[in-house]
PAFIDO-40277 format. One record per residue (C-alpha): residue in one letter; x, y, z. Coordinates in steps of 0.05 Angstrom, whole numbers, plus 5000, padded with zeros to 4 digits. Layout:
! PAFIDO-40277
AXYZ ...
END
This chain:
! PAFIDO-40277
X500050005000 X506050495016 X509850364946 X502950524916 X501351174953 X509251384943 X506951244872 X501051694863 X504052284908 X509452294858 X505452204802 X500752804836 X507253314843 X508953054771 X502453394747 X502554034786 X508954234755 X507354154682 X501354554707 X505355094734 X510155074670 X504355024615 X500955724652 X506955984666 X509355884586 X501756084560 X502156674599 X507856994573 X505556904510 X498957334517 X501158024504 X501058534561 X500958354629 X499258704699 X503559334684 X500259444625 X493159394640 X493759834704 X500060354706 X500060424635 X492360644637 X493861264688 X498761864674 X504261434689 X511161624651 X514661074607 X521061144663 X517260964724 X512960384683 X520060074657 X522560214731 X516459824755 X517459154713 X524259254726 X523159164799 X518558684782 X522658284743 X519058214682 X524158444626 X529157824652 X529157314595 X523956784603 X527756194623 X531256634679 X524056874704 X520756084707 X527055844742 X527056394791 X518856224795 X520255564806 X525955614862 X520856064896 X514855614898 X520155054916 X520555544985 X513655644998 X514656454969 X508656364908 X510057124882 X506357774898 X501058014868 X502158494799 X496158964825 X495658854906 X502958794916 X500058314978 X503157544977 X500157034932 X499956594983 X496657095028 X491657184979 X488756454971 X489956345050 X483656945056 X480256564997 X480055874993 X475555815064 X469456025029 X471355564963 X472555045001 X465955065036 X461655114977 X465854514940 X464654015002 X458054195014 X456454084933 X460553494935 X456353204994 X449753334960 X451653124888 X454552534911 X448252364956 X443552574900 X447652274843 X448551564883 X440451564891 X439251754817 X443251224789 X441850724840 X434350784818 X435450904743 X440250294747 X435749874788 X427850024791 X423349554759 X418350104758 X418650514693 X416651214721 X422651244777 X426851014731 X425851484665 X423952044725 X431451864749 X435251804683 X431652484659 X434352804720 X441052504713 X440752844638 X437453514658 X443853634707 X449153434658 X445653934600 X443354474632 X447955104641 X450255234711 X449355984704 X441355784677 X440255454738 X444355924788 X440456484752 X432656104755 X434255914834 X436056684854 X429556824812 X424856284853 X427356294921 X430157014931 X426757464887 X419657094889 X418956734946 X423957104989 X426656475026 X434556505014 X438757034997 X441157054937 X447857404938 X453357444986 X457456995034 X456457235101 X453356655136 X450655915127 X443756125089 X447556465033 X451455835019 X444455495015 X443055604943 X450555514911 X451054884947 X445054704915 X446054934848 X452254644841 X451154064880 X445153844817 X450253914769 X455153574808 X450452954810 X448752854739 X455652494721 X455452094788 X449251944764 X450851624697 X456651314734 X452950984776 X447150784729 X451850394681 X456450094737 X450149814781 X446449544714 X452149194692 X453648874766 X446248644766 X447648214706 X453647794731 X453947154753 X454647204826 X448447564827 X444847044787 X448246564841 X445646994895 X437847044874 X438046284847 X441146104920 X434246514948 X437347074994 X432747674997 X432748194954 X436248714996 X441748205009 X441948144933 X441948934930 X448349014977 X452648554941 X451048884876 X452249594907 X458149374945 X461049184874 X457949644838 X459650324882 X466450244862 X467450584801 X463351204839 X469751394880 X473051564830 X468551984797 X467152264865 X474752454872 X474352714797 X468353224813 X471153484875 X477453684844 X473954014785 X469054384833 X475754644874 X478154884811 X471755094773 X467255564822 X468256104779 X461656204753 X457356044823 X460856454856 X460457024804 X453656954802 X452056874880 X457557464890 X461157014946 X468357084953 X473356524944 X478956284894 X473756314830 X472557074830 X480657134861 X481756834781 X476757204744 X479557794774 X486457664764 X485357454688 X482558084674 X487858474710 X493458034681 X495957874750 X501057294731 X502657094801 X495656954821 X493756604762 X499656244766 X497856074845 X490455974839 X491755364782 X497255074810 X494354944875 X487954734825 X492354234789 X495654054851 X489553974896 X486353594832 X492253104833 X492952974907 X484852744918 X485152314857 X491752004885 X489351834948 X482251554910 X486551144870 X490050894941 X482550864964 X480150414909 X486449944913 X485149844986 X477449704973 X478649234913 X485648904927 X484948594851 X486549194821 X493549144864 X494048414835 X492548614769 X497149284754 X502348754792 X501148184746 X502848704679 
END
């Protein structure tokens, strides 16, 4: 088990630095950068701008500016921000609270509501739940986050006054994000789940099972003891797309966190956060998957025996 998690941790750092090199690489090749879009745009002379990426370090040739990036994230020292001038690290410490709240809290719901979807449109013998489940399933997966964000602040703030809408000052105003996001969080768990229990129900051990007479919820947990397994990983996949990809709930619900931190940066050309917010994305990303895959080999010690036995 050790090897294996050594394994995946490696793999995991593996991926967060050809994160941090492909951003920093596309970066430089966008034209303009913080400077630019905010010095330049007052009465500014050309000496102090040119003083100010001096200082700043951004007229060292390219190679000399990722290595220096590089040796600095090695040390914990992410960069300052282009704009603030306040630590990048700094930055996403006063962020990622409120990101990380609405992520769990979606991740809890869509996996709850995406297990019970696919459990019933993989399952029920009864044609309504089932087509009611799979259209569910579909409706989450196809329908725009910002459509749905946008109809629930219409319903339950602005008609029926029951949640606020906006904001991130206390638990009712994560209420609706986590919801939002937590339905579209479901739909691929969901499908997941579908396929992997339908198939389960059709192997042998299960026909063993029912022609052996156990009851049918005995029959029902060996099938979802199998059958659950594919789900953590796509549970690990989701949550480290929804740390990564709050941008437009929390745009929408005007909470604070690492979404808007990027939005804002983008548009300011703030390298150093951009550079920050997706490598602890990517690294986050790698690190939950890693330990899923550690997760799933301890569940189903096969899949030890098998990569073993190539």
């Amino acid at each position: 088990m050790i090897p294996i998690l050594v394994q995946r941790l490696g793999a995991a750092l593996v991926v967060a630095w050809l994160a941090l090199t492909l951003v920093f690489v596309a970066l430089r090749w966008i034209p303009g950068d913080a400077v630019d879009a905010t010095l330049a745009r007052g009465i500014t002379s050309e000496a102090d701008i040119a003083a100010r990426r001096d200082a700043l370090g951004l007229n060292d040739p390219i190679p000399r500016q990722y290595f220096d990036y590089l040796g600095g994230v090695l040390h914990g020292d992410w960069g300052e921000s282009l704009v603030y001038g306040q630590p990048v690290t700094d930055i996403i410490a006063q962020n990622i609270g409120p990101t990380a709240a609405l992520a769990l809290g979606a991740l809890l719901l869509g996996s709850t509501l995406g297990i019970t979807l696919g459990i019933l449109a993989g399952l029920s013998h009864w044609p309504p739940l089932r087509y009611g489940a799979e259209a569910a399933a579909s409706l989450a997966l196809a329908t725009p986050v910002y459509w749905t964000a946008t109809l629930a602040i219409y319903l339950f703030s602005v008609q029926f006054d029951l949640l606020p809408g906006v904001g991130a000052s206390g638990a009712r105003n994560l209420v609706l994000p986590v919801l939002v996001l937590g339905f579209h969080t479901a739909g691929s768990i969901a499908h997941v789940t579908a396929s992997a229990v339908k198939e389960t129900a059709q192997g042998d051990f299960v026909r063993t099972a029912r022609a052996k007479g156990l009851p049918t919820p005995d029959v029902l947990d060996h099938i979802l003891r199998v059958g659950l397994l594919p789900v953590v990983a796509v549970i690990a996949l989701q949550f480290g797309f929804l740390l990564g990809g709050t941008v437009i709930t929390e745009t929408i619900f005007a909470r604070r966190g690492l979404g808007r931190v990027l939005l804002r940066a983008i548009s300011d050309r703030d390298y150093p956060v951009i550079q920050g917010v997706i490598v602890l994305s990517a690294l986050a990303y790698s690190l939950i998957n890693a330990l899923a895959d550690v997760l799933y080999t301890w569940i189903d010690p096969r899949i030890n025996s098998h990569t073993e036995g190539r």
